[in-house]
Each structure stands twice: as C-alpha cells, then as structure tokens.
C-alpha positions, 0 to 999 in steps of 0.5 A, spaced: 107 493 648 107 493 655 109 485 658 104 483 665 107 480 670 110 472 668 110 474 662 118 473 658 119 472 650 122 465 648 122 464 640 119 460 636 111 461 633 114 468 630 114 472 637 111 469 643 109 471 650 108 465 655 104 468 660 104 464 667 100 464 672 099 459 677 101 452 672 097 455 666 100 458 661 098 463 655 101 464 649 100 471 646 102 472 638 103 478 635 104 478 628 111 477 625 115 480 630 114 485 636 108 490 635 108 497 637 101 499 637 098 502 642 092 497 645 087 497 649 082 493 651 075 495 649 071 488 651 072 482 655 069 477 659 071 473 664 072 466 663 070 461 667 071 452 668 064 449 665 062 444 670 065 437 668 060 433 673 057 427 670 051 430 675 052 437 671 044 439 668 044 441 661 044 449 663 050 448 665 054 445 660 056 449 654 053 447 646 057 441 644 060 444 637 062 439 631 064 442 625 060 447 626 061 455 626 060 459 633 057 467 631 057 470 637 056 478 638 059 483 642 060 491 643 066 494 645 067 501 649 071 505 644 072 506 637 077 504 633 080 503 626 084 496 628 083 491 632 085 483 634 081 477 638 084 474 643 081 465 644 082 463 650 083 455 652 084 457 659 080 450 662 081 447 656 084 439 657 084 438 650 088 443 644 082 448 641 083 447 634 080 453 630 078 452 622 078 459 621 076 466 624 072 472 623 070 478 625 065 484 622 059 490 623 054 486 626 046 488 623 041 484 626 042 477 629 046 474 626 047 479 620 053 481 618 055 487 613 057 484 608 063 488 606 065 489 613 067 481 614 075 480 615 079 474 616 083 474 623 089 471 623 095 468 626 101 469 625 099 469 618 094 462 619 088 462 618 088 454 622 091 455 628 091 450 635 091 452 641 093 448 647 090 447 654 091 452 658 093 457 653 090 463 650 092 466 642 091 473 640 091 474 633 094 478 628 092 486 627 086 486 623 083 493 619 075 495 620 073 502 622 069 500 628 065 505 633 064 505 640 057 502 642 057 498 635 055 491 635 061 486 632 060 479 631 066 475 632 065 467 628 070 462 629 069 455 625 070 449 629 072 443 624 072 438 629 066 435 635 067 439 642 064 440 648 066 447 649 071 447 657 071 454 657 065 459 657 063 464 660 054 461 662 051 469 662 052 473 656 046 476 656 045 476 649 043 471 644 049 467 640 049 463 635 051 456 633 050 453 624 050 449 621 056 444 619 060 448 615 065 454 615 060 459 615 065 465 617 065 469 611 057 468 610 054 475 612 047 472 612 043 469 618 040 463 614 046 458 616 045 459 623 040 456 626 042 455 634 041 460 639 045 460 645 046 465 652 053 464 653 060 467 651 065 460 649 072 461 648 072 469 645 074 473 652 077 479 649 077 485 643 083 489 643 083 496 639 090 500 636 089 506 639 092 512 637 092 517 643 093 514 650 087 511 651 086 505 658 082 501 661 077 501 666 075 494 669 069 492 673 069 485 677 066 482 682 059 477 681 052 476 678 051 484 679 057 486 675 056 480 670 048 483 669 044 477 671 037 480 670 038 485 666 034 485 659 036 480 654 040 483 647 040 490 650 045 492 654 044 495 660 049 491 665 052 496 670 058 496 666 055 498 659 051 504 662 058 506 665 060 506 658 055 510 655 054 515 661 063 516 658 061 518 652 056 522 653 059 526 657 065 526 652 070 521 655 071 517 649 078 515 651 077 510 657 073 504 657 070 500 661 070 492 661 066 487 665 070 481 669 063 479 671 062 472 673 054 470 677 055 466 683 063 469 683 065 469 690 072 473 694 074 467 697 073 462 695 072 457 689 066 454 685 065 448 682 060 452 677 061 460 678 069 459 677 075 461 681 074 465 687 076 473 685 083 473 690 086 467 684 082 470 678 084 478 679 091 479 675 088 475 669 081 477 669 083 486 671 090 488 671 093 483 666 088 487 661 091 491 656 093 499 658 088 498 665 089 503 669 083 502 674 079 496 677 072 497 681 071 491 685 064 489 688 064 483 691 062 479 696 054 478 697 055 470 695 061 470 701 056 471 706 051 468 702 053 461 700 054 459 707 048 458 709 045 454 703 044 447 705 049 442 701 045 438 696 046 431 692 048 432 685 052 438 683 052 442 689 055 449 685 055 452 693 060 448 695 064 449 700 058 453 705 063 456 708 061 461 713 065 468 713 066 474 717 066 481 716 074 480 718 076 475 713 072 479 707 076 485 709 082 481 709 080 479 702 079 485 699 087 488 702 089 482 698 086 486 691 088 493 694 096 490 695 095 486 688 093 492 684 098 497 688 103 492 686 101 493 678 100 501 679 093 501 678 088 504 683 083 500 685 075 503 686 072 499 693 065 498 691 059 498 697 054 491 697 049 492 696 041 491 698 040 484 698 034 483 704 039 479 708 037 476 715 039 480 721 046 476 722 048 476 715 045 484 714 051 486 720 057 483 716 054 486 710 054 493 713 060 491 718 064 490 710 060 496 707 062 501 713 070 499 712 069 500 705 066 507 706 072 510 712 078 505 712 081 509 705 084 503 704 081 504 696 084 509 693 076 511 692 069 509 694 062 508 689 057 507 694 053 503 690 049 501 697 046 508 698 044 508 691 040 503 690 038 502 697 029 504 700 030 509 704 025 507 708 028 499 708 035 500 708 036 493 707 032 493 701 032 495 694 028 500 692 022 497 689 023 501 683 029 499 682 028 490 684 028 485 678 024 481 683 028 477 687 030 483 692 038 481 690 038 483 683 037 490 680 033 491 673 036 496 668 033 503 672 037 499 678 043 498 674 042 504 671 043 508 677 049 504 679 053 506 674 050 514 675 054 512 682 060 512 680 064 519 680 067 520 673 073 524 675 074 517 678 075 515 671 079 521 667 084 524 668 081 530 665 073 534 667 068 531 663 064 536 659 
C-alpha cells in the first residue's frame, strides 16, 4: 500500500495509519495486519463542513439521523471482485459511532439484491466509533462488481445525530428507514425517507489486479454536476468514465472531487474549504492517482461581487481577485502535485455570461492556461461548450438555463474534450 504524505503506522487498533493533515487526523485500518492489495479508488466524494449557523436554512442542514439506517447509492468506475468502504468524520465535533455497515448490487431505489448483501467490517468489528476528525476504512469485503453498476452502501446509526459531515449535492436520490438496523434488508419497504446529499461515505476502493489508477477531477458546481439530471449520472466525470470504457480503457478511473459554490482561494462557510487546503486530501491522497484535472475559479471571480447579506451569507468573504492571484493559485496546485509525481490537466473556465471586467480576468486566466505550459496539459472546456458567435456564453444548446451550468449534452461535450491519451498510457481502441 502506498503511504501518503503525513502518513506513519503506530500500533494499537491491529494496524493503523494516522494521517495528518493540518490538525486533523485519519485513521485508516487495514484488516489484521499490512495489506498487499493493490487499490484504487473508484469512487469518492469530496466532503465538505454542513453549516453550523443557528441562521442555517434546513437545505443546508443534513437529515438528523436517530436509530436509524442510511442506504445511499453510488457507481464506481471500474470493475472489481473485492472492495472496501471508507467512513469519513473529517467535521465531525463529536465520535461517529456506526451500528453496522453494508454493502451490496443495487436493483431499483433502495433494493438490493438480496444474495448480493455483505457486512463491512472493521478490523473484524461489525461496531466501530470513529473519532472526530478521523476517517476508518473497513476491512476487505468479497462481491464481484462491475463498472457502471449502481452499489448501495447501508450504515446503521444506533444513536440520534445531525450529520457534520456530507457532501449537499449528490445528485441522486438516498435514503434514510426506519428505526431499526435495516442494513441486511434487501427490500425497500423500510426506507421511507429520500435525501440528495452523500453523508459521511466518501470513498470506495477496489483490489485490482493489473495496474490500474486513478483520475481525479476537482474544482466547483460544474465538476460536482449541479443541474445535471437526477439519478442519472451524467456529470462530467461520469461521461468521462463512460467515454473510457467505451473506447476499451477499463483500467483507470475517474473520480469526482467536486464541491458546488467551491472556490480556489478561499473558504466558505457553506461550500467548504478552499480548493489550495482541500487538494492533497480530496485528489493526491486518493489511492493510486496518478492524474488530476482541475477546473476552478469561476466562484473566484464571482463571489466578490455578490452583495453581503444577514443570516448565513454562504459568499462570504466577497473578496475581489485578479487574474494574477488566481494564477498564483493554480502554480500551488501544480507544485502540490508535481511534488507527489502526479501530472496535473489545467482546465479552461468556461462560459458563464460574466460582465466586461470580470469576463477579461476570466479570459486573462483561461489564456495563461492555454500557453504558460505550467500544466502538464490543457482540456479547454471553454472552447468546447462556448457560442461561436457569443464567445462569452454557452452555446444554447448546451445551457441548463442559468447561463453557468450545462445540461447533460453540455456536460457531455466537456467530457468529449478531454484527450484520452491524456489519460492511458496506452491508445485507445
């Protein structure tokens, strides 16, 4: 297993690894002892701080939880045999405790197939408490998956909690039960809640046996899939994925370390950490990423000039940046990135229908991006969704609606953008 930076084995717990990264901390527990396998990442979620505001409106609170089971569907990249969870307490102010988790082959909502259901363990416990600030993976757990295959993850919570940690747009339907443990039940009856965010699962790994890595896309709303449609998968990311394996790439995958209102440099009280804190733990600590394509910085320009507001004021701070600090911005990704060995794809901004002063640091950013060389490579989104005829606008075909966001063919396009030679290290077929 390949240790991150910060990263040391102390005893105790069978194995752990304490991960540290600016005074919080991760423990990751391999089952009885150092493990072999080779694992990748093949899907994540970048998790962010729920607002903790007494002004905080209930869409931006997550589902309180009490004695209750949390059944929420995800699709990984790539195909594998065995896989293991990794919960996640990272805001956390109190200890996660965990009643029991499973996973299993996902049918229609909340079903399951039945002889598909397997129990995740850690360090051979079915009960485990995760402290704040920390993370757990769970031991190795045997069912055959395939790529593009929807899974369900189900975490039983025996106690009542307001979840600290989540990720606000999952852009598919979860779900919450009944009281009760209602991991093993492969029916749907007992789940009577829907929800549209990811709590507290942030990443599934797969033992793969040929080499195999990981792709991680980061950066904003646009990478996170806001306004694309509901339950079907059709973020950026996920077309990327798909666009692989259709060309008979099936051994990299592509991860989402998406966050909606997420900027480069700075925090929010509502969208997270800025991207410059959150990169080595969101993109380079993900297991066996080789390669990051970053887009960001449209909120950058943007935020600046909303006006304050009383109450939860998710904009703040309305700082005003230039296309010089935002550069300066992405040379730290690049020099984060190079440090770890793993390339890094510049992505252009694109369209958003920007007044004149903030459209000239959109294209100052965007032409650094295209001639400094300062990435290994460029995916010039911009050209591929922008009008012809309007360059500072989306292509109407291509607009959800709010001039910002593109639909699925827009989303689609984006990921049609992207070289894959970029990606493989071998042509695709």
């Amino acid at each position: 297993m390949r240790l991150a930076a910060g990263e040391f084995i102390v005893p105790g717990f069978a194995l752990l690894l304490l991960v540290v990264f600016s005074g919080d901390f991760a423990l990751v527990a391999p089952a009885h002892g150092i493990d072999a396998r080779h694992w990748v990442g093949v899907w994540s979620m970048a998790p962010q701080a729920v607002a903790q505001s007494p002004a905080t409106p209930s869409f931006n609170r997550a589902p309180a939880i009490a004695n209750e089971t949390v059944r929420q569907i995800i699709v990984p990249s790539l195909s594998g045999h065995v896989l293991r969870l990794r919960i996640s307490n990272r805001y956390g102010m109190q200890a996660l405790r965990l009643g029991k988790v499973s996973v299993g082959i996902a049918r229609r909502g909340a079903q399951l197939r039945q002889d598909s259901l397997r129990t995740a363990r850690f360090d051979g416990h079915e009960s485990v408490s995760i402290p704040p600030g920390a993370a757990l993976v769970s031991d190795s757990v045997n069912l055959p998956f395939q790529a593009g295959e929807e899974l369900a993850v189900s975490v039983y919570i025996p106690e009542v909690v307001a979840p600290e940690t989540w990720h606000k747009l999952a852009s598919q339907v979860n779900f919450i039960s009944v009281p009760g443990d209602h991991t093993m039940d492969a029916s749907d009856t007992s789940f009577k809640r829907r929800f549209t965010a990811d709590v507290w699962l942030d990443r599934v790994d797969a033992d793969v046996v040929r080499q195999a890595s990981a792709v991680v896309a980061i950066g904003d709303s646009i990478t996170d899939g806001m306004r694309s449609t509901l339950n079907a998968n059709k973020r950026w990311p996920d077309d990327l994925s798909r666009r692989l394996r259709n060309a008979g790439v099936d051994d990299v995958a592509v991860l989402n370390a998406g966050i909606s209102g997420g900027r480069l440099l700075h925090d929010s009280p509502c969208y997270g950490e800025k991207l410059e804190r959150r990169f080595a733990q969101d993109a380079l600590d993900l297991p066996d990423a080789r390669k990051v394509i970053v887009l960001i910085g449209i909120n950058d320009i943007n935020f600046g000039y909303v006006p304050p507001h009383t109450g939860l004021d998710c904009d703040v701070p309305h700082q005003k940046v230039n296309a010089a600090e935002l550069i300066a911005g992405y040379r730290d990704l690049i020099e984060q990135a190079h440090r770890r060995g793993i390339k890094i794809y510049g992505g252009t901004i694109t369209p958003a229908d920007l007044p004149p002063q903030r459209e000239a640091i959109r294209r100052q950013v965007n032409a650094w991006i295209r001639h400094s060389t300062a990435f290994d490579g460029v995916i010039d989104f911009d050209a591929a969704l922008r009008d012809p005829a309007r360059p500072t606008r989306l292509q109407r075909r291509y607009d959800s609606g709010d001039h910002v966001h593109p639909n699925d063919a827009g989303y689609a396009a984006m990921a049609h953008a992207v070289p894959l030679d970029l990606l493989t290290s071998r042509p695709p077929r």
